[in-house]
Backbone as CSV, one residue per row, in Angstrom:
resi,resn,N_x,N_y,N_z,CA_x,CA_y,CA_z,C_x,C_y,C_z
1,UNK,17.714,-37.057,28.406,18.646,-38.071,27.946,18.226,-39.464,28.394
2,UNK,17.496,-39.780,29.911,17.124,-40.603,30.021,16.332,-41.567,28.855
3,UNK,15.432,-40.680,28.277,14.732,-41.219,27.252,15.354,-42.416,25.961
4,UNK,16.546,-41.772,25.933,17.410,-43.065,25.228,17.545,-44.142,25.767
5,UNK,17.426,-44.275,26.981,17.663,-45.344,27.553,17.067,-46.243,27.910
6,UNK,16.867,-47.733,27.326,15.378,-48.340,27.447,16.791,-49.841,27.927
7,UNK,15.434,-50.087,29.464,15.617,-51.552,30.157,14.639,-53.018,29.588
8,UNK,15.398,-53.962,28.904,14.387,-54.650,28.783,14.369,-55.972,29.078
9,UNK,13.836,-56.501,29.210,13.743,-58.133,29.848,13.546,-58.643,28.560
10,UNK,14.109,-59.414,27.444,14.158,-60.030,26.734,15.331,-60.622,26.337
11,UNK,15.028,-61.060,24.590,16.091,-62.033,24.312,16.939,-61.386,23.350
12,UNK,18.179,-60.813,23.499,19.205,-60.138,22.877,19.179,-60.638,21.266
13,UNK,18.919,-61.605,21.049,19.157,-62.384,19.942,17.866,-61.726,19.041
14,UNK,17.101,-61.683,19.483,16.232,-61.274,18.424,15.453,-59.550,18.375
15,UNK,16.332,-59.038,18.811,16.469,-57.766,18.702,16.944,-56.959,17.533
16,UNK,15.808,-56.005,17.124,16.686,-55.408,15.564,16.873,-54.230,15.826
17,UNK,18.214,-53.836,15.979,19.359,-52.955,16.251,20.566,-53.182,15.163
18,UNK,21.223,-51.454,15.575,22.124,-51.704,14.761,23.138,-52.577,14.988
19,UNK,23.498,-52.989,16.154,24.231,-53.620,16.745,23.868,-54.484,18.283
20,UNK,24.177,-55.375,18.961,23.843,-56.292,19.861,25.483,-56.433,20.516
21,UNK,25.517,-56.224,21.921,27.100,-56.488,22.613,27.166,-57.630,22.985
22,UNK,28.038,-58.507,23.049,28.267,-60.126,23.056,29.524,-59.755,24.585
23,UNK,28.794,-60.452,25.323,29.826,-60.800,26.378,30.929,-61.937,26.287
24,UNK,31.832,-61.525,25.897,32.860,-62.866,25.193,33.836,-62.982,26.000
25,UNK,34.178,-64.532,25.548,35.470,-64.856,26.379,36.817,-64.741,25.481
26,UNK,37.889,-64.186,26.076,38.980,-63.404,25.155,39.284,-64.190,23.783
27,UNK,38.978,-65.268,23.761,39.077,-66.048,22.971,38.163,-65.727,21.862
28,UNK,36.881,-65.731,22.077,35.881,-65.363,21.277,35.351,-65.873,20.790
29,UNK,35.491,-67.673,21.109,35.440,-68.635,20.438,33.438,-69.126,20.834
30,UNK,32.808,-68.603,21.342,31.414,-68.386,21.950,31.732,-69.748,23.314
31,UNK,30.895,-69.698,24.379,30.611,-69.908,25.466,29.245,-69.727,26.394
32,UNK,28.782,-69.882,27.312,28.007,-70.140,28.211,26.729,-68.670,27.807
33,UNK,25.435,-68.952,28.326,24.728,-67.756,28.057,24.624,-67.071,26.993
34,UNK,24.966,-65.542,27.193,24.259,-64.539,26.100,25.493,-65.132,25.348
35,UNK,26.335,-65.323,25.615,27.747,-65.731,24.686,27.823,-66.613,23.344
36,UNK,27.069,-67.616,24.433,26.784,-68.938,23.150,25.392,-68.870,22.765
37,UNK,24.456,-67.923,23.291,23.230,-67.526,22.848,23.687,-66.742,21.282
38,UNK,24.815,-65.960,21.578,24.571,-65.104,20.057,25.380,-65.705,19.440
39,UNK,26.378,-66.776,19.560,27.121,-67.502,18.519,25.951,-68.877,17.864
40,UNK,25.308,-68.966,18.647,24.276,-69.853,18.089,23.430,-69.513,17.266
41,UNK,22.403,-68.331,17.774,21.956,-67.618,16.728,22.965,-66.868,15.165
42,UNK,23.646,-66.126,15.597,24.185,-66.071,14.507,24.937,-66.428,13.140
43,UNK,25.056,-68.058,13.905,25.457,-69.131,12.852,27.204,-69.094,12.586
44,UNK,27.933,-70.061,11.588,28.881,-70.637,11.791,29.676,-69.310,11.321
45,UNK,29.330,-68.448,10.147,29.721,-67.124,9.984,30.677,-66.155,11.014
46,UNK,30.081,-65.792,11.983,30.383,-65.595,13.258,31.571,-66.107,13.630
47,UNK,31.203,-67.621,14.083,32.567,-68.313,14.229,33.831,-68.633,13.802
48,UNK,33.523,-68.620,12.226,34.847,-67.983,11.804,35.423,-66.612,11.478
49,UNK,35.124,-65.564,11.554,35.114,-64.201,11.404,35.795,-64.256,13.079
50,UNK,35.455,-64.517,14.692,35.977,-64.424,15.209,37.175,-65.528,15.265
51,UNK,37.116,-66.568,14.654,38.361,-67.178,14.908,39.439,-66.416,14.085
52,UNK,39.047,-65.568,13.244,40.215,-64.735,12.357,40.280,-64.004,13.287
53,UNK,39.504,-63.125,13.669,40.556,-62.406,15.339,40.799,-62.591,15.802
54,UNK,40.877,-63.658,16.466,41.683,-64.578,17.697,41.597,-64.513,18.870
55,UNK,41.983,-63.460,19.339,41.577,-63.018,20.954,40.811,-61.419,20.755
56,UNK,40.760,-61.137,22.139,40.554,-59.741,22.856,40.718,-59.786,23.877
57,UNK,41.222,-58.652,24.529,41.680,-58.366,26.012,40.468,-58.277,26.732
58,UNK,41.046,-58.328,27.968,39.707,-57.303,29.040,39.441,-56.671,28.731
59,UNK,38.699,-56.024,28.879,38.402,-54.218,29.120,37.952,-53.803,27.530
60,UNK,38.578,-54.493,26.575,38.425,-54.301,25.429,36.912,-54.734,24.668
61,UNK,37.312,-54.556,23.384,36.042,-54.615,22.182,36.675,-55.216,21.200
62,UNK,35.949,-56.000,20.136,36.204,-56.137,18.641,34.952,-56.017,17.781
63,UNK,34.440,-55.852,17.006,33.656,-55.285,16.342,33.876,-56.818,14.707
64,UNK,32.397,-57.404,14.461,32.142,-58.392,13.858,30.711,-58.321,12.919
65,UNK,30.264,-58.854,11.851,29.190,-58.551,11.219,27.957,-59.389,12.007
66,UNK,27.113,-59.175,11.893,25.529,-59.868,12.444,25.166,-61.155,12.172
67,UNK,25.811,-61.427,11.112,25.477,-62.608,10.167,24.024,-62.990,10.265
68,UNK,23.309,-64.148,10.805,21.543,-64.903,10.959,21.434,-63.348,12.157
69,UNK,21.500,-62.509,12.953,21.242,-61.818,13.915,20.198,-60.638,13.043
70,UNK,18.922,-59.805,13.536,18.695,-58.757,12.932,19.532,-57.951,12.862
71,UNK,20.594,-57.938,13.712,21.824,-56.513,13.849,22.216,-57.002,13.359
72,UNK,22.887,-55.781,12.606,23.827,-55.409,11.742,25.164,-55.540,11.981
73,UNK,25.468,-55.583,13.439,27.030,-55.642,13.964,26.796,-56.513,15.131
74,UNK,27.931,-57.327,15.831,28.465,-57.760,17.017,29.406,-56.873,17.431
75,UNK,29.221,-56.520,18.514,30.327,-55.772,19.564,30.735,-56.560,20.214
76,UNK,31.413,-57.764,20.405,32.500,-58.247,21.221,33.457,-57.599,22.554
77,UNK,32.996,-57.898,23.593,33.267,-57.142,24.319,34.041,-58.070,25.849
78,UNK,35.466,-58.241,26.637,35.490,-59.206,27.410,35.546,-58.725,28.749
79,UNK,34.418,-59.000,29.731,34.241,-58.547,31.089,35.400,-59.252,31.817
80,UNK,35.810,-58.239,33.286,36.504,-58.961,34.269,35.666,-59.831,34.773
81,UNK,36.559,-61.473,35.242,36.254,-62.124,36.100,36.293,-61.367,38.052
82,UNK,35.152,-61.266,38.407,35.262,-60.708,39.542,35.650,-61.307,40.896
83,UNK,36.272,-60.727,41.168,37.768,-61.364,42.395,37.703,-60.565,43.474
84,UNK,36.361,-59.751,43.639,35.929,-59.200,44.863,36.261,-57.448,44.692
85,UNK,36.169,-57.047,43.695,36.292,-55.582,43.360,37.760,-54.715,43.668
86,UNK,38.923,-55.358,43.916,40.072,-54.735,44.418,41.031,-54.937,43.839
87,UNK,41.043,-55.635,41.968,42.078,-55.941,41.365,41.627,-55.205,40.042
88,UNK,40.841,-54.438,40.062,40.886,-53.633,39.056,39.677,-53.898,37.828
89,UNK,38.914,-55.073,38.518,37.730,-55.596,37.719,36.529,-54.123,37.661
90,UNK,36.329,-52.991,38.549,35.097,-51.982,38.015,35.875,-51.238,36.895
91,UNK,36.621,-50.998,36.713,37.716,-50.381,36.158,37.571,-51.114,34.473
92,UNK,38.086,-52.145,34.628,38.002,-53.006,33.285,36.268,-53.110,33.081
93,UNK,35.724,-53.139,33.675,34.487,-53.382,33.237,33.872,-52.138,32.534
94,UNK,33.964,-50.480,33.033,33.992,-49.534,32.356,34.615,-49.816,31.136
95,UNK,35.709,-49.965,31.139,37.031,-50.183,30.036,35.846,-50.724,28.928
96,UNK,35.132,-51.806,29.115,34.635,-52.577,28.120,33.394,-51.728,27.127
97,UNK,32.110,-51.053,28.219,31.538,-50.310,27.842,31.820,-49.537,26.734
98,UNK,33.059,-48.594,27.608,33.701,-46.892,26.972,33.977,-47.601,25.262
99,UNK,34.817,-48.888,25.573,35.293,-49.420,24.124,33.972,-49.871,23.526
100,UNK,33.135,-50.339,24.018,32.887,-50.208,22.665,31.078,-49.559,22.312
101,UNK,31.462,-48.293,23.155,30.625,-46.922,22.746,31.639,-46.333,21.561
102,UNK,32.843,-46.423,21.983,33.608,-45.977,21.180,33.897,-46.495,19.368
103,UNK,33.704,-48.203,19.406,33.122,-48.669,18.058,31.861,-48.484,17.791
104,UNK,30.575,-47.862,18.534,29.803,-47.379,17.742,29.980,-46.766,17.535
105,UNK,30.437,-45.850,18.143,30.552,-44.286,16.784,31.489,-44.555,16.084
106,UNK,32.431,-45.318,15.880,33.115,-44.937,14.768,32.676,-45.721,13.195
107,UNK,31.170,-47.052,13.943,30.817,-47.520,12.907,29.242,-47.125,12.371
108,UNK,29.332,-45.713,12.992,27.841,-45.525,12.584,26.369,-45.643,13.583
109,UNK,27.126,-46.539,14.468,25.726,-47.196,15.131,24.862,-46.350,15.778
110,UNK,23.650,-46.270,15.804,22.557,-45.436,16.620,21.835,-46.082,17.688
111,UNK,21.317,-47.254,18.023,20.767,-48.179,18.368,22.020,-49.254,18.681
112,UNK,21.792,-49.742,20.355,22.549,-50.786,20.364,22.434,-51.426,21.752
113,UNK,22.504,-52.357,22.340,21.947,-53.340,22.947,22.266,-53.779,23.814
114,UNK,23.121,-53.835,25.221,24.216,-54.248,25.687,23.032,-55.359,26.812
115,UNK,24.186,-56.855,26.794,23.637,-57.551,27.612,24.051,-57.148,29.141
116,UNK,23.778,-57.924,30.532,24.685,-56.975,31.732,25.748,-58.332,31.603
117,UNK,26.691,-57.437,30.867,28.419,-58.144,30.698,28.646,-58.199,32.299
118,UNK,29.613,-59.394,32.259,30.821,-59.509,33.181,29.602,-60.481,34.390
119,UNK,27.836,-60.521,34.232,27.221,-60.565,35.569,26.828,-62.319,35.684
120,UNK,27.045,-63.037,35.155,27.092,-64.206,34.600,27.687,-65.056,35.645
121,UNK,28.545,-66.312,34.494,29.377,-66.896,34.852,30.475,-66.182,35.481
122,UNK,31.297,-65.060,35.199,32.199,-63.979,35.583,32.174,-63.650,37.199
123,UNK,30.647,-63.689,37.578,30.249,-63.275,39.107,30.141,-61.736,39.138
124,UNK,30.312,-61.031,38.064,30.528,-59.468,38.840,29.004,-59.214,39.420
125,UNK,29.078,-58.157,40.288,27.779,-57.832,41.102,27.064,-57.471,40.308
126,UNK,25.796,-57.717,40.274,24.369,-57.073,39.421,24.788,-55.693,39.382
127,UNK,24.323,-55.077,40.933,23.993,-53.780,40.979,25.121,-52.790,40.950
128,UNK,26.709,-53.027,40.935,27.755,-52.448,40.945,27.491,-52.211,39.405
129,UNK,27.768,-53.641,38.473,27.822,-53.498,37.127,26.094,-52.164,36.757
130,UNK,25.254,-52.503,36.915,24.446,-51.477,36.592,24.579,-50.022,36.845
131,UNK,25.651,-49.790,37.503,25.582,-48.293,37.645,26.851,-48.375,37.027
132,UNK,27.886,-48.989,36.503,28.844,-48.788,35.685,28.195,-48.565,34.540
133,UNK,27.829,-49.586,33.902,26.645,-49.618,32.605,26.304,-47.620,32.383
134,UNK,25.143,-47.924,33.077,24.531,-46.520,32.901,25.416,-44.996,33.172
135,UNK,26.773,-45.301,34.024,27.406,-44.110,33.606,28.490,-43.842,33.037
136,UNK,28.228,-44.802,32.491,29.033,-45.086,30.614,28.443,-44.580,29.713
137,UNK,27.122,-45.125,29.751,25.931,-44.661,28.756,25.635,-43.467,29.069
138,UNK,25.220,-42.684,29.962,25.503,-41.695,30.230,26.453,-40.475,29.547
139,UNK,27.386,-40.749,29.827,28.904,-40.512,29.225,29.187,-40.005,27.603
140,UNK,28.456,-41.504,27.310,28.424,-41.948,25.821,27.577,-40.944,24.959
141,UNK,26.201,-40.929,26.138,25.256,-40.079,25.092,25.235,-38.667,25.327
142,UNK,25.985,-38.403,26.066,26.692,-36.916,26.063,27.421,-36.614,25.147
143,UNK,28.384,-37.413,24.753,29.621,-36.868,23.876,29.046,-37.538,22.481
144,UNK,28.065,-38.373,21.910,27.383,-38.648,20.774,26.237,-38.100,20.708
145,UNK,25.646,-37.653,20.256,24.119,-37.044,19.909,23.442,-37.861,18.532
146,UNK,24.551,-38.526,18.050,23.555,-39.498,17.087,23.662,-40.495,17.790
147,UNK,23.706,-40.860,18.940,23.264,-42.094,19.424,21.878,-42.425,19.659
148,UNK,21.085,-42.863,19.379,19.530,-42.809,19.319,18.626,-43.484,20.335
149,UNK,19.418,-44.958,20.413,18.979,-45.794,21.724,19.862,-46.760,21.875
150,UNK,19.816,-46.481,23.590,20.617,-47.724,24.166,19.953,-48.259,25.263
151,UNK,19.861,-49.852,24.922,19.222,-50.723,25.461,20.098,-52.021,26.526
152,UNK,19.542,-52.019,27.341,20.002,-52.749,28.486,19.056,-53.603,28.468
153,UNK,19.747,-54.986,28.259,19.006,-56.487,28.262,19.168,-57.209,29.184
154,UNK,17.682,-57.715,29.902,18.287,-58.365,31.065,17.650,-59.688,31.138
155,UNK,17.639,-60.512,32.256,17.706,-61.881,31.735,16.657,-62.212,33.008
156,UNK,16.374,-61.546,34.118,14.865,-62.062,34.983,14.313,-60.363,35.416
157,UNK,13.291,-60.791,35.788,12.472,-59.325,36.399,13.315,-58.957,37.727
158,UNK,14.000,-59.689,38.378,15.243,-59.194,39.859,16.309,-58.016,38.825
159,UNK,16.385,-58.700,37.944,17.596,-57.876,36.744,17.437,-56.611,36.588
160,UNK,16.052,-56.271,35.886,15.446,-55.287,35.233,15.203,-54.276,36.686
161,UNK,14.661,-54.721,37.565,14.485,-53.692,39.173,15.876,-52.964,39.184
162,UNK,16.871,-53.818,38.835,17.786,-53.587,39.778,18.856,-52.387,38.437
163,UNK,18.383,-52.626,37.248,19.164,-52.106,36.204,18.022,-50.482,36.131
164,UNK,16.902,-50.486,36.484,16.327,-49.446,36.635,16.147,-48.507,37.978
165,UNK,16.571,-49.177,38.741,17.164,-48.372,40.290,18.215,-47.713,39.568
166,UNK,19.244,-48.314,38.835,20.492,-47.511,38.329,20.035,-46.074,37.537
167,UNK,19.291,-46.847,35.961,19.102,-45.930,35.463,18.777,-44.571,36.486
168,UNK,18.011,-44.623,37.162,17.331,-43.711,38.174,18.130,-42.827,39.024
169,UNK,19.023,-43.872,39.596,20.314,-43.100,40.420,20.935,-42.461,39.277
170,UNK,21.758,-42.564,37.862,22.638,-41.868,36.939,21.614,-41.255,36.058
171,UNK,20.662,-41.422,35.748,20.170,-40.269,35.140,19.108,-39.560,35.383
172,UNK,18.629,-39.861,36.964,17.619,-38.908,37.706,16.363,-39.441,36.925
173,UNK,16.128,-40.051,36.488,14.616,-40.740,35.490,13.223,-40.646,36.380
């Protein structure tokens, strides 16, 4: 199962997948990083398609078309702001994953991309969030078998060490 699981140091944006996960702010309105990285790339399209949804919760997902993106879908997804791990932020941060493993399968997706949500501006820990990540994915590609690949995008080579220590710890790799 490991084998589905590919770490990569690149640029989310130009990735062709069925889908690409957008770390958003509930608003959705795009913001800082991978955020305003994929509202930029994807053009004004985007921006109004999420201003017709309006918000999203924590923990949650919304599901949006690709528009200028090679993917086919945006997964909208809003990480906890981290407040030191004791208000329920690992919790919501799963929450975000599970949701929206859960809109890929219900939209088909095989291939899909997740940036490390919540590790940003948000503050959540690298290496906490990486072993949430992966035993989600985990999880995910247990109970889907058409899931084909899931990709973890990271943003320096400290990232990628530290997202492949995980893989390693959750799926013995």
């Amino acid at each position: 199962m490991a084998e589905k699981v590919c770490i990569l140091w690149s640029d989310i944006t130009c990735l062709t997948v069925d889908a690409v996960v957008n770390a958003a702010n509930c608003h959705l309105s795009g913001g800082e990083g991978v955020d305003g990285a994929i509202h930029w790339a994807a053009g004004s399209g985007l921006d109004e398609e999420c201003a017709a949804l309006g918000w999203c919760e924590t923990g949650d997902a919304v599901i949006t078309g690709g528009y200028n993106l090679p993917a086919r879908y945006i997964i909208h997804t809003v990480g906890p702001v981290w407040r030191g791990g004791d208000q329920g932020e690992p919790e919501q941060l799963a929450g975000c994953y599970r949701r929206c493993f859960e809109l890929a399968h219900q939209h088909g997706i095989r291939t899909i991309a997740f940036p490390a949500i919540a590790s940003g501006i948000y503050g959540f820990p690298l290496d906490r969030g990486s072993d949430i990540a992966m035993v989600e994915a985990r999880i995910a590609l247990e109970k889907n078998p058409e899931l084909e690949q899931v990709y973890f995008v990271v943003y320096s080579a400290g990232a990628r060490k530290i997202y492949l220590q995980a893989l390693d710890r959750i799926f013995g790799a």
